[in-house]
PDB file with one MODEL, atoms N, CA, C and O in Angstrom:
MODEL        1
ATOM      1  N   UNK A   1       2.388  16.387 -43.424  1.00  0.00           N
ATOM      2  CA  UNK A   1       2.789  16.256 -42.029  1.00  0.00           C
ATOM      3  C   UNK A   1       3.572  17.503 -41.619  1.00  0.00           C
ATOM      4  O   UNK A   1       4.395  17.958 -42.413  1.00  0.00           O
ATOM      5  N   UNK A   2       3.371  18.089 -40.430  1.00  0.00           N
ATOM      6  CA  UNK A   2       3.819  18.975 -39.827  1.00  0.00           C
ATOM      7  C   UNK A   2       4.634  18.368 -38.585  1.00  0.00           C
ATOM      8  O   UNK A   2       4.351  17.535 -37.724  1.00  0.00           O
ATOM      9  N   UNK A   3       6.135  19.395 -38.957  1.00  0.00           N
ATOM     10  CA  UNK A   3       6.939  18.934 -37.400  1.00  0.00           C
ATOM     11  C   UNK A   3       6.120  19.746 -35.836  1.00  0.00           C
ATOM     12  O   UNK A   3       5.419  20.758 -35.821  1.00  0.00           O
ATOM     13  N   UNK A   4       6.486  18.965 -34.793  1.00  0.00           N
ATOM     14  CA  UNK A   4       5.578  19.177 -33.697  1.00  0.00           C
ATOM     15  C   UNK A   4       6.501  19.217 -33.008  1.00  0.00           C
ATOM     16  O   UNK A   4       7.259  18.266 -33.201  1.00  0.00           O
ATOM     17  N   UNK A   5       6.873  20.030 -32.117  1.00  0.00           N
ATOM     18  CA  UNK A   5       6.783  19.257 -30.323  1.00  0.00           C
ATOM     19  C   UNK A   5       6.077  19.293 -29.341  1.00  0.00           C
ATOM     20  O   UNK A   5       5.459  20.295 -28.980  1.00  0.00           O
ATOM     21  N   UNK A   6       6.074  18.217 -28.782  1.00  0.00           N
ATOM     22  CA  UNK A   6       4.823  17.519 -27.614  1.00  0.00           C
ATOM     23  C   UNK A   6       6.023  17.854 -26.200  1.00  0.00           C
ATOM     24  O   UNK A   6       7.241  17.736 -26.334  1.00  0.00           O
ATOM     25  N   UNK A   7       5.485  18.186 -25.184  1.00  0.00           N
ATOM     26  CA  UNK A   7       5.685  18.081 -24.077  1.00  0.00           C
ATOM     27  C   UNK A   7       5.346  17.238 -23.128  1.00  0.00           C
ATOM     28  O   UNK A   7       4.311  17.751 -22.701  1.00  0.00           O
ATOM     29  N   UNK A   8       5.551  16.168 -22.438  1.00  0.00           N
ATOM     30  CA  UNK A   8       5.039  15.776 -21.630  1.00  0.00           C
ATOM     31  C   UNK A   8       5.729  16.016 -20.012  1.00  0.00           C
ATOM     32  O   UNK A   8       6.889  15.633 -19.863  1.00  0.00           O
ATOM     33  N   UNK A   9       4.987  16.665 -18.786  1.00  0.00           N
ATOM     34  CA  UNK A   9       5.293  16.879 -17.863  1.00  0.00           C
ATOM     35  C   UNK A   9       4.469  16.050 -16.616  1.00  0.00           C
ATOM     36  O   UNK A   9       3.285  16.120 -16.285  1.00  0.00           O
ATOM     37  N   UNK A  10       5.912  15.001 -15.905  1.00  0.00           N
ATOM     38  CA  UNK A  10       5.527  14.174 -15.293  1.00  0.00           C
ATOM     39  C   UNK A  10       5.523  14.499 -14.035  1.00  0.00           C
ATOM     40  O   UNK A  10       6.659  14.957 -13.913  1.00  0.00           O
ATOM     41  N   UNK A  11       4.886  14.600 -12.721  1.00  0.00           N
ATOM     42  CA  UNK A  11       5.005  14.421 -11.499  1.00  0.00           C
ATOM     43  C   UNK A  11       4.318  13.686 -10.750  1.00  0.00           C
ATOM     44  O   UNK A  11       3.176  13.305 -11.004  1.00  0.00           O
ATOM     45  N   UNK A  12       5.075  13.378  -9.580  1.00  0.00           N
ATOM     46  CA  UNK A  12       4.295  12.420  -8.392  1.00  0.00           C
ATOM     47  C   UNK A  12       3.380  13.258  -8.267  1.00  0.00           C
ATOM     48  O   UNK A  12       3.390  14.467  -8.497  1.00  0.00           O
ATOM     49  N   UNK A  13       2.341  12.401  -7.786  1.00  0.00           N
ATOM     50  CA  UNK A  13       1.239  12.725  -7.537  1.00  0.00           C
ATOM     51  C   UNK A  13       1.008  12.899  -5.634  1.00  0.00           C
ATOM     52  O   UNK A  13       1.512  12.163  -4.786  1.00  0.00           O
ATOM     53  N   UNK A  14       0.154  14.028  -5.408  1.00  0.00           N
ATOM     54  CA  UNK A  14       0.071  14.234  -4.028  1.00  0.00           C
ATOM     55  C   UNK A  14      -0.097  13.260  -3.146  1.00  0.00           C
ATOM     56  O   UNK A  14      -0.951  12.386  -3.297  1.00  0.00           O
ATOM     57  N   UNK A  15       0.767  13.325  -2.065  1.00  0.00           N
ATOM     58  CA  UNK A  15       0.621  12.089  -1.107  1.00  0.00           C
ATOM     59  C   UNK A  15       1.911  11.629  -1.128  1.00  0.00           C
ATOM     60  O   UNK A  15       2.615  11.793  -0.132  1.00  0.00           O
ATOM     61  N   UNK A  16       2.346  11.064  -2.132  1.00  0.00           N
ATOM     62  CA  UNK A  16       3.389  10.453  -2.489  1.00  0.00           C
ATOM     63  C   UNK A  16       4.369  11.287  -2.325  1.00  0.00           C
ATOM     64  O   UNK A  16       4.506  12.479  -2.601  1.00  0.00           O
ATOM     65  N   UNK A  17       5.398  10.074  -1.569  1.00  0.00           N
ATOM     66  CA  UNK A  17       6.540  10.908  -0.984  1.00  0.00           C
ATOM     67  C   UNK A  17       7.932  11.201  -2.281  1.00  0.00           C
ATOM     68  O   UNK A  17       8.469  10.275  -2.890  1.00  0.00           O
ATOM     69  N   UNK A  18       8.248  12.527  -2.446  1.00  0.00           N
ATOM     70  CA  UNK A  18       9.021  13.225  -3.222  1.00  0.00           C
ATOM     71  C   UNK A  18       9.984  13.545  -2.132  1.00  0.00           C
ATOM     72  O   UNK A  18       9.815  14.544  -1.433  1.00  0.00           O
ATOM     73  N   UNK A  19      11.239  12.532  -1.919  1.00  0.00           N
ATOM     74  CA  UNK A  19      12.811  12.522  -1.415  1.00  0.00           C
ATOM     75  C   UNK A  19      13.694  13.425  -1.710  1.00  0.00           C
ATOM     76  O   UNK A  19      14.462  14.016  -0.951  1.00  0.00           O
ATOM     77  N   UNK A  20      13.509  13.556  -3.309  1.00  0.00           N
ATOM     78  CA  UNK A  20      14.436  15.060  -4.167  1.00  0.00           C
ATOM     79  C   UNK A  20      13.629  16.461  -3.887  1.00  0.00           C
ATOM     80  O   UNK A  20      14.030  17.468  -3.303  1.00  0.00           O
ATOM     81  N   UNK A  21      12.754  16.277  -4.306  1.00  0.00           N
ATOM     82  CA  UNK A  21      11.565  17.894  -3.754  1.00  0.00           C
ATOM     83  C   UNK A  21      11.981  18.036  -2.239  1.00  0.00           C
ATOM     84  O   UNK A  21      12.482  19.094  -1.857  1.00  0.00           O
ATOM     85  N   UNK A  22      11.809  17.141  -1.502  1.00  0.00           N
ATOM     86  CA  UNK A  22      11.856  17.385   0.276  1.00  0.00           C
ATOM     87  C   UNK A  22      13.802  17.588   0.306  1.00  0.00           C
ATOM     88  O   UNK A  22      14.190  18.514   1.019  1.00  0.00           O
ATOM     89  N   UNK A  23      14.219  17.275   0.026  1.00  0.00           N
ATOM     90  CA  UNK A  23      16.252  17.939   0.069  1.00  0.00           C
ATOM     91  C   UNK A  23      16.505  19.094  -0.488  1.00  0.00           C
ATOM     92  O   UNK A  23      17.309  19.921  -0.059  1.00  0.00           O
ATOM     93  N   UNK A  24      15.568  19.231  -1.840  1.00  0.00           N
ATOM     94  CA  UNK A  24      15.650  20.237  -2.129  1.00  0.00           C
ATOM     95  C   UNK A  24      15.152  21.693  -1.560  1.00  0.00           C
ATOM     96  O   UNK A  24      15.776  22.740  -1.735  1.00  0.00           O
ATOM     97  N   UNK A  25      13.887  21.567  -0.831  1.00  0.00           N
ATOM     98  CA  UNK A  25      13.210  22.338  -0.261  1.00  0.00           C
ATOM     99  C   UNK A  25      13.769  22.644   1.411  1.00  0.00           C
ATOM    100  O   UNK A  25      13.426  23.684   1.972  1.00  0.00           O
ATOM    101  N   UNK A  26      14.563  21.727   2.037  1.00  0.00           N
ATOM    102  CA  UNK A  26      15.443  21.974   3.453  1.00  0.00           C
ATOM    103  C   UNK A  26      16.186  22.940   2.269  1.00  0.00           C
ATOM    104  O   UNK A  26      15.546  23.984   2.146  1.00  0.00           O
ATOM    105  N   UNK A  27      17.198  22.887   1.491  1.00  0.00           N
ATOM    106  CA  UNK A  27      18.158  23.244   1.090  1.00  0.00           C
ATOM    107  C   UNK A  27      18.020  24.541   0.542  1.00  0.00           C
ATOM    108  O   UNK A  27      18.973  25.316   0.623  1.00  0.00           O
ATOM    109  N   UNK A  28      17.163  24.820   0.098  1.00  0.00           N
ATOM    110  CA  UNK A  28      16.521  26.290  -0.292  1.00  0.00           C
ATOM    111  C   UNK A  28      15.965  26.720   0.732  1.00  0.00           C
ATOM    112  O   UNK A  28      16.055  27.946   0.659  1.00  0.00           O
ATOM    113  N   UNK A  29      15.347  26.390   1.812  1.00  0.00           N
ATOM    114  CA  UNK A  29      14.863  26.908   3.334  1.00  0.00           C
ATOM    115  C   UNK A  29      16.309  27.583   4.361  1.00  0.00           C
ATOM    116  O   UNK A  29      16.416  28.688   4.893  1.00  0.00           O
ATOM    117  N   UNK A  30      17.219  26.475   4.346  1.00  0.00           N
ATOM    118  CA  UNK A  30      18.506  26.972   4.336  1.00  0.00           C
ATOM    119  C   UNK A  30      19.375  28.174   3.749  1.00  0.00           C
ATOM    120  O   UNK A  30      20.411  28.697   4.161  1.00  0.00           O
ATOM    121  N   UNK A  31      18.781  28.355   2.921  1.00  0.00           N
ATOM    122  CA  UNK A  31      19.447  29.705   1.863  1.00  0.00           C
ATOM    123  C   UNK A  31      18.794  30.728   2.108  1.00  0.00           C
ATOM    124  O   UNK A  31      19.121  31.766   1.532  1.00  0.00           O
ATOM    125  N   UNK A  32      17.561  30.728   3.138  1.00  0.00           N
ATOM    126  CA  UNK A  32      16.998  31.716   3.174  1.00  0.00           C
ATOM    127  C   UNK A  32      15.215  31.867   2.546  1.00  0.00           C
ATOM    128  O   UNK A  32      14.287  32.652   2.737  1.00  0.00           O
ATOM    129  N   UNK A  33      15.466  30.503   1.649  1.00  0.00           N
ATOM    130  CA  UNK A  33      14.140  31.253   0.866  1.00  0.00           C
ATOM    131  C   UNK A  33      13.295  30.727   1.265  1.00  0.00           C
ATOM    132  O   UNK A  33      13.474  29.512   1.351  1.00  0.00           O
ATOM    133  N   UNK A  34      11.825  31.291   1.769  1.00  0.00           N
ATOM    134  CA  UNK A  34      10.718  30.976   2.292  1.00  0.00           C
ATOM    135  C   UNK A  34       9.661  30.595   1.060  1.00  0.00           C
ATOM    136  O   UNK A  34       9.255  31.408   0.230  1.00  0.00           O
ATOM    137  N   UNK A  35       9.174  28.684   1.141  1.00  0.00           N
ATOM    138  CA  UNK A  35       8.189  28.471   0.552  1.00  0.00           C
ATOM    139  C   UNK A  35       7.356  26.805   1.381  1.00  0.00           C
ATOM    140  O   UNK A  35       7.843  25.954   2.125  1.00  0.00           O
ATOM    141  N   UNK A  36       6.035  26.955   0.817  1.00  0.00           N
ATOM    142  CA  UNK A  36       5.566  26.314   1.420  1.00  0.00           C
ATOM    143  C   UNK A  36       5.509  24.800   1.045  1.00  0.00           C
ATOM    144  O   UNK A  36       5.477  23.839   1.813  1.00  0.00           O
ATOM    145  N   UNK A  37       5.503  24.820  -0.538  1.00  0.00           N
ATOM    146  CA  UNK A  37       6.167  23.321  -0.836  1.00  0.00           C
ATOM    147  C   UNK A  37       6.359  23.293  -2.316  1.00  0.00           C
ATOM    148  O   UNK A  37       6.093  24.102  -3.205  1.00  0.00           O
ATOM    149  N   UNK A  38       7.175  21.518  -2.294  1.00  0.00           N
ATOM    150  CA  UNK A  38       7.951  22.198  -3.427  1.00  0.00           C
ATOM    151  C   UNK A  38       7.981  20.568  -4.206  1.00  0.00           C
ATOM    152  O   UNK A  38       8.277  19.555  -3.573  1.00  0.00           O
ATOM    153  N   UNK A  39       7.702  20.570  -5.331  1.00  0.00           N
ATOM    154  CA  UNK A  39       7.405  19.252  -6.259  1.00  0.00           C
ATOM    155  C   UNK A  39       8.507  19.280  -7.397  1.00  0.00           C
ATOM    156  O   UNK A  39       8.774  20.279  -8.064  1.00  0.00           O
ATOM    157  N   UNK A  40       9.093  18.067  -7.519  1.00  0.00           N
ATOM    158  CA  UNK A  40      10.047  17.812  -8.474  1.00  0.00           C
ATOM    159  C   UNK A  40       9.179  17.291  -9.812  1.00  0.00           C
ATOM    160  O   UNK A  40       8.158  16.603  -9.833  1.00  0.00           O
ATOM    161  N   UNK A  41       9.657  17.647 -10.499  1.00  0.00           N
ATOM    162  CA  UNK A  41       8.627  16.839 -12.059  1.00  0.00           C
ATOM    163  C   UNK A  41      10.085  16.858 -13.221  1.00  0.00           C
ATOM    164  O   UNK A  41      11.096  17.514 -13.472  1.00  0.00           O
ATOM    165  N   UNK A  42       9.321  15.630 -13.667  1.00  0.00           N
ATOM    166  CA  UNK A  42      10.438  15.252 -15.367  1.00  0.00           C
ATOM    167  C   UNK A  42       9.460  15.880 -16.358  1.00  0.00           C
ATOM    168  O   UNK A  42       8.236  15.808 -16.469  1.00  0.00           O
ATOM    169  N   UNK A  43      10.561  16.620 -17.146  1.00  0.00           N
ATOM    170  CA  UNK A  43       9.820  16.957 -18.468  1.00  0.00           C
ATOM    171  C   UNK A  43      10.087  16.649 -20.135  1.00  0.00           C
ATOM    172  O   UNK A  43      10.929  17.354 -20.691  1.00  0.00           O
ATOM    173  N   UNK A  44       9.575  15.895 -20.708  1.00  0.00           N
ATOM    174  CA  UNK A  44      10.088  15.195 -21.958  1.00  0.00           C
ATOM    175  C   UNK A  44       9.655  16.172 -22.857  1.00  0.00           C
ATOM    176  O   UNK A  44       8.558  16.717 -22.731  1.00  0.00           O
ATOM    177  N   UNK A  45      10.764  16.537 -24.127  1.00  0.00           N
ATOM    178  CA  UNK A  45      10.434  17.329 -24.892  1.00  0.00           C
ATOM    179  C   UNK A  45      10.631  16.161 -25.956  1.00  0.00           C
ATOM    180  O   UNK A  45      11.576  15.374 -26.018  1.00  0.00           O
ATOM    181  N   UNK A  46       9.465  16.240 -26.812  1.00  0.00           N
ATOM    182  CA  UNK A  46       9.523  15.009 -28.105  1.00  0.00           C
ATOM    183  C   UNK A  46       9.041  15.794 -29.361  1.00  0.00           C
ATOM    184  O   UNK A  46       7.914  16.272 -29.482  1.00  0.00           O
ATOM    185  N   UNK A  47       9.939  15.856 -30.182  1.00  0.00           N
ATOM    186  CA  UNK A  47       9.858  16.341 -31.793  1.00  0.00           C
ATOM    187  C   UNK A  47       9.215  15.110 -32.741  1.00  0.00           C
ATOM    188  O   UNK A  47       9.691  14.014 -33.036  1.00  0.00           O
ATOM    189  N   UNK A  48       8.260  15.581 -33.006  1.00  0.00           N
ATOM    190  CA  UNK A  48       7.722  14.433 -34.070  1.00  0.00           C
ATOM    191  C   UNK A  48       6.817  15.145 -34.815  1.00  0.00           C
ATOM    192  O   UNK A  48       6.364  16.256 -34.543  1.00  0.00           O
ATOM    193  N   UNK A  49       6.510  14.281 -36.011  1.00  0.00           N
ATOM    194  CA  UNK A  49       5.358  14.512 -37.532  1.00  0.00           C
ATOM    195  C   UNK A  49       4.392  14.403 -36.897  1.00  0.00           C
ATOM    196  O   UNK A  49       4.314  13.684 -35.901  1.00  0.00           O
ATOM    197  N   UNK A  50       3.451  15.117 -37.368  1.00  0.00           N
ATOM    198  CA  UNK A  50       1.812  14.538 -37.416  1.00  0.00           C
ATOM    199  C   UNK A  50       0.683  15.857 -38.075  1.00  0.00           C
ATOM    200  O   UNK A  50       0.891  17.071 -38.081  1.00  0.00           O
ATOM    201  N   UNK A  51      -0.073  15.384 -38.397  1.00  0.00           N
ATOM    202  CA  UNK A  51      -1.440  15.809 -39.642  1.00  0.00           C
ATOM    203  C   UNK A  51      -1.909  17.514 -38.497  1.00  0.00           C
ATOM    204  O   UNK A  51      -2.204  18.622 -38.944  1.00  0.00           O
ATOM    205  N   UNK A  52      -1.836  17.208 -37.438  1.00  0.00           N
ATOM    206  CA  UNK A  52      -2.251  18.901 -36.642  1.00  0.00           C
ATOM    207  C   UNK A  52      -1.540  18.466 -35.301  1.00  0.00           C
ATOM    208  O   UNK A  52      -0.724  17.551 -35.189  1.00  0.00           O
ATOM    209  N   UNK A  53      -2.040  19.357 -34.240  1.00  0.00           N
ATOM    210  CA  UNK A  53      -1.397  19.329 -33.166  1.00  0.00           C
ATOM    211  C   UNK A  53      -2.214  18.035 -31.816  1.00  0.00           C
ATOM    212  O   UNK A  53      -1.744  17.227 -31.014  1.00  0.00           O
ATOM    213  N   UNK A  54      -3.647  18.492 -32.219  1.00  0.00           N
ATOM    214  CA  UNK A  54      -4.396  16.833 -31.795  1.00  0.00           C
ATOM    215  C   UNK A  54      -3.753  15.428 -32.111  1.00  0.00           C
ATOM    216  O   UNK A  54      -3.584  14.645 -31.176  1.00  0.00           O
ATOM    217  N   UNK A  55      -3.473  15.160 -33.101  1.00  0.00           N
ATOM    218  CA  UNK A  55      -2.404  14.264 -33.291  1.00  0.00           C
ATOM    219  C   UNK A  55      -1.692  14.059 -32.537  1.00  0.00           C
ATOM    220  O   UNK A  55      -1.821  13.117 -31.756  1.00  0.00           O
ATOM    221  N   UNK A  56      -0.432  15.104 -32.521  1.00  0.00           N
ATOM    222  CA  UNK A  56       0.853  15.006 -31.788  1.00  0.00           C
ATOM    223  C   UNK A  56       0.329  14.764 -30.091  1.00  0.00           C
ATOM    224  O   UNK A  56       0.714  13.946 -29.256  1.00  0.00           O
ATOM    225  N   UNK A  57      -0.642  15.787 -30.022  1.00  0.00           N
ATOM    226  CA  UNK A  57      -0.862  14.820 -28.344  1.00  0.00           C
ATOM    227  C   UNK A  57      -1.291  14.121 -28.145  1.00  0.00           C
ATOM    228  O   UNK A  57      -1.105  13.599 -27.046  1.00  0.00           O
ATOM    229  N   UNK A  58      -2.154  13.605 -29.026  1.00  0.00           N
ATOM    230  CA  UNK A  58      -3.004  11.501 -29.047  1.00  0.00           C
ATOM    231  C   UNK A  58      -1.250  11.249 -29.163  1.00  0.00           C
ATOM    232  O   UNK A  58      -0.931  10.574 -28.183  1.00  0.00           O
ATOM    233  N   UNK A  59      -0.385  11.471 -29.771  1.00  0.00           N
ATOM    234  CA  UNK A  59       0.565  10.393 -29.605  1.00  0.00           C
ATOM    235  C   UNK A  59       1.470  10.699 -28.414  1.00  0.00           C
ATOM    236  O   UNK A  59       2.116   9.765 -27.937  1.00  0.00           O
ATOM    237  N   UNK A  60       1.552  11.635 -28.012  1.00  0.00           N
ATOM    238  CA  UNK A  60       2.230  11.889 -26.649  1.00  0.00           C
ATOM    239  C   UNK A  60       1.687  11.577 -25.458  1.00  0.00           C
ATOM    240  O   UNK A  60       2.297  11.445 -24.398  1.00  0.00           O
ATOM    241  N   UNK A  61       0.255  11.434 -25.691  1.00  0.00           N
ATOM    242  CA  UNK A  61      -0.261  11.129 -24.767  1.00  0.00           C
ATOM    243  C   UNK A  61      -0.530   9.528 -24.433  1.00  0.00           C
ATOM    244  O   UNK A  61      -0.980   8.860 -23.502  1.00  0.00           O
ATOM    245  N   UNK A  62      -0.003   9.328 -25.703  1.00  0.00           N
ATOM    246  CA  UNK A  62      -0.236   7.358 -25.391  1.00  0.00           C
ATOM    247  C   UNK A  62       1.130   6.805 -24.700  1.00  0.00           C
ATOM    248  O   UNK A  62       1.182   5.813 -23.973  1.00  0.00           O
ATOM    249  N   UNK A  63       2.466   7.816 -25.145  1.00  0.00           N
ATOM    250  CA  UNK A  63       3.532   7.409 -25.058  1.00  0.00           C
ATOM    251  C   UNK A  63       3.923   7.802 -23.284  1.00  0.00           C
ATOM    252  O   UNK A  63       4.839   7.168 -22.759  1.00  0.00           O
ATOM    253  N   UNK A  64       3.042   9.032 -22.338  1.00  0.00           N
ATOM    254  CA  UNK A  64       3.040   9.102 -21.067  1.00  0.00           C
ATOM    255  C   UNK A  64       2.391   7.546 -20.476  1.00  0.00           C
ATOM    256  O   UNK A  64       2.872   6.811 -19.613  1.00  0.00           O
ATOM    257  N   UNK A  65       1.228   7.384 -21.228  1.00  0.00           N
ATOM    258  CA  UNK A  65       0.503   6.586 -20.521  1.00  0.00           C
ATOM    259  C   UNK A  65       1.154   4.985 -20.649  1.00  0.00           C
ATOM    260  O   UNK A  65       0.891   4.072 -19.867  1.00  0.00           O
ATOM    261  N   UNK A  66       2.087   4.890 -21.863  1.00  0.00           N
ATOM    262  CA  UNK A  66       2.560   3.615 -21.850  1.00  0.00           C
ATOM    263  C   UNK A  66       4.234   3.005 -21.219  1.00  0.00           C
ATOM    264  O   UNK A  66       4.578   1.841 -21.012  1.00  0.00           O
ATOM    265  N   UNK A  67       5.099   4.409 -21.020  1.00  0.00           N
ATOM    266  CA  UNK A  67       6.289   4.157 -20.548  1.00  0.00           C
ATOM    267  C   UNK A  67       6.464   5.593 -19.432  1.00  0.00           C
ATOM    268  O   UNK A  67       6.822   5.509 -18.257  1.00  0.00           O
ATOM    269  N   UNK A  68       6.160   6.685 -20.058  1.00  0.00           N
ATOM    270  CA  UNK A  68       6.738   8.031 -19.454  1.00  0.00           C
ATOM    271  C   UNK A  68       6.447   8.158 -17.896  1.00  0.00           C
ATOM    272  O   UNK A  68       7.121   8.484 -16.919  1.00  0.00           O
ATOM    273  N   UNK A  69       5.020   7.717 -18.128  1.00  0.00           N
ATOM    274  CA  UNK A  69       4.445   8.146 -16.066  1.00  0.00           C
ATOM    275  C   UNK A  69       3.740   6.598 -15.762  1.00  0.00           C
ATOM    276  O   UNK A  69       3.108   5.984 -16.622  1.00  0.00           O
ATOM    277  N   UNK A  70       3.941   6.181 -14.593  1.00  0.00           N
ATOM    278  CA  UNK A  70       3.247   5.150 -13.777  1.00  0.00           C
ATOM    279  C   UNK A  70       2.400   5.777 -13.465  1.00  0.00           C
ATOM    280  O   UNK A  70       2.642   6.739 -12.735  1.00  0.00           O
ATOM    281  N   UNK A  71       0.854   5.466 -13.941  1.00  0.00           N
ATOM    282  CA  UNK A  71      -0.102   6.066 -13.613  1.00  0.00           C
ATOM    283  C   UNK A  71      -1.183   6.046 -11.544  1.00  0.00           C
ATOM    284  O   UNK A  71      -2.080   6.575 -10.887  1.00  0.00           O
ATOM    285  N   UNK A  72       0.032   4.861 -11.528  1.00  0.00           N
ATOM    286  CA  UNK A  72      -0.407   4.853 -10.071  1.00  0.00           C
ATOM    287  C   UNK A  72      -0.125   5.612  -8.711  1.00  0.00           C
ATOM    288  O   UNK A  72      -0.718   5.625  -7.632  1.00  0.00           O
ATOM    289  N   UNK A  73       1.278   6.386  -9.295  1.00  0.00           N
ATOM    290  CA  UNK A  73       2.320   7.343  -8.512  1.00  0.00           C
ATOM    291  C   UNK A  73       2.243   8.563  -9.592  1.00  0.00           C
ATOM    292  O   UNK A  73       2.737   9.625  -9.211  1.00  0.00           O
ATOM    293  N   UNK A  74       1.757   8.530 -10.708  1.00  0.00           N
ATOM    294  CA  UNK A  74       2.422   9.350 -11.445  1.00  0.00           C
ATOM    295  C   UNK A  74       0.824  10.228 -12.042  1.00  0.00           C
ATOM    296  O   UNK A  74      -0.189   9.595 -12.338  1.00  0.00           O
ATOM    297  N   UNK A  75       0.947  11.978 -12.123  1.00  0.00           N
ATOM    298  CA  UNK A  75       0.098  12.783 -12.900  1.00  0.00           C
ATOM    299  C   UNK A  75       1.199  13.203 -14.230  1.00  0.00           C
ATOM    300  O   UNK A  75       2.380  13.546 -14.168  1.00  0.00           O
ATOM    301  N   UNK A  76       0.407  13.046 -15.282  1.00  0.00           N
ATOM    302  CA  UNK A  76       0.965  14.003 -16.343  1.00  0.00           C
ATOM    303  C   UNK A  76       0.046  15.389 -17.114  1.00  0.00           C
ATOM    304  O   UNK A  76      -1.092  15.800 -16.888  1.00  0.00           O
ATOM    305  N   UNK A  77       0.790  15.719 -17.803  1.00  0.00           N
ATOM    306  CA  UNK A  77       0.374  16.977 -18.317  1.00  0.00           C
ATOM    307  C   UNK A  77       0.931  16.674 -19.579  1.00  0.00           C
ATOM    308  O   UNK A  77       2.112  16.337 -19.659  1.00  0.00           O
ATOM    309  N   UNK A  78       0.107  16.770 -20.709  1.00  0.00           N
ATOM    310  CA  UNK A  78       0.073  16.996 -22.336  1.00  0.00           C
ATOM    311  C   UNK A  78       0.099  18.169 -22.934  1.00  0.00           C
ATOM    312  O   UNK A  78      -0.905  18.862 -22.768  1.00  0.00           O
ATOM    313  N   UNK A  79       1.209  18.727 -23.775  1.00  0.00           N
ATOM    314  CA  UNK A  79       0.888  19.732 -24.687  1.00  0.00           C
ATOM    315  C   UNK A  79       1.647  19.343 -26.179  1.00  0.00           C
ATOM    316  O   UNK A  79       2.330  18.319 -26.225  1.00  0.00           O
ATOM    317  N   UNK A  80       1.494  20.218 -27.404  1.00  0.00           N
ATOM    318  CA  UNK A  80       1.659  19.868 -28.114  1.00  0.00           C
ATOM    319  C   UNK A  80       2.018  21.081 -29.031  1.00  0.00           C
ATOM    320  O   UNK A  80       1.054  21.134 -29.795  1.00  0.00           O
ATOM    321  N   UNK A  81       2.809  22.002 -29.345  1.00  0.00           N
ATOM    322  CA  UNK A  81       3.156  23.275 -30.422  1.00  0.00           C
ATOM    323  C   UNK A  81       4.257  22.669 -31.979  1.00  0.00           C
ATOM    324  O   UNK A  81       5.192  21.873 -31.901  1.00  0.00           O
ATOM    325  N   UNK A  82       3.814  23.261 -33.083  1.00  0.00           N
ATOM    326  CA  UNK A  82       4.555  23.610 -34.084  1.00  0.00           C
ATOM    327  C   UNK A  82       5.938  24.271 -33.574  1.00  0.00           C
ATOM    328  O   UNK A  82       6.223  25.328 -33.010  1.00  0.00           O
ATOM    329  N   UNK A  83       6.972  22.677 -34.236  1.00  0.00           N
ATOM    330  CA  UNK A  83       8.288  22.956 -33.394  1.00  0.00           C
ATOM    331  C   UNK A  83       8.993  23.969 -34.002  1.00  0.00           C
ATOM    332  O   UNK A  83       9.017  24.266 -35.196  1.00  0.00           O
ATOM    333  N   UNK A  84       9.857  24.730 -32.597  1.00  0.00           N
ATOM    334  CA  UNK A  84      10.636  26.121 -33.895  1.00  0.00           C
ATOM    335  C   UNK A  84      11.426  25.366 -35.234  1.00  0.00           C
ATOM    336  O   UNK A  84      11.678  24.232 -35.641  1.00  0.00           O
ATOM    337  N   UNK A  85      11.615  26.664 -35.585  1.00  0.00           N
ATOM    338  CA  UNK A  85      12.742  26.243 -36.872  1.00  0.00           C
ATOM    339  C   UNK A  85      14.017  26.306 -36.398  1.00  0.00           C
ATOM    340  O   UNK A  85      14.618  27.355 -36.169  1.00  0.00           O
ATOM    341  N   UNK A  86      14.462  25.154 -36.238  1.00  0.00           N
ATOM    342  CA  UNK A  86      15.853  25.441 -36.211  1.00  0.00           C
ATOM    343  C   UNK A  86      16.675  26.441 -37.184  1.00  0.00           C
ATOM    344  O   UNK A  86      16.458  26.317 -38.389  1.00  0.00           O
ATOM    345  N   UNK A  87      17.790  27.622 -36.669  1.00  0.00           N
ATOM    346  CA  UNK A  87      18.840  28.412 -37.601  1.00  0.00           C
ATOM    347  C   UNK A  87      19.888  27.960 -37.974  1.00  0.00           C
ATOM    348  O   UNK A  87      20.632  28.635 -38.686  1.00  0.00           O
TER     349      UNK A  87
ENDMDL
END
């Protein structure tokens, strides 16, 4: 077994109204900075074992689909790298 970390990156999905993205985006429009839009997303960093990196995202990817994202409001994104070494 090889240590992993999996990423999973959650966001609402288009349409769906984003309250923190839209305050945030007056609030940076306010400061000056010009953009056209702007999406809030959660990102889970998960350290775990597994046999290659396919692994680690079959299991990250079960763990978005079973608690991390509501698939009815929610897109995710899967990745999966050989975690650094800690010094």
């Amino acid at each position: 077994m090889t240590a992993y970390t999996a990423t999973v990156t959650v966001r609402l999905k288009h349409g769906v109204l984003d309250p923190e993205a839209e305050t945030t985006k007056q609030n940076l429009e306010r400061l000056g900075f010009e953009l056209s839009e702007l999406r809030s997303a959660d990102r889970f960093e998960i350290d775990l074992e597994a046999d290659d990196a396919a692994e680690a995202e079959q299991r990250a990817e079960s763990m978005a689909e079973r608690l991390l994202a509501n698939p009815t409001i929610h897109d995710y994104e899967v990745s999966a790298a050989p975690a650094a070494e800690s010094t």
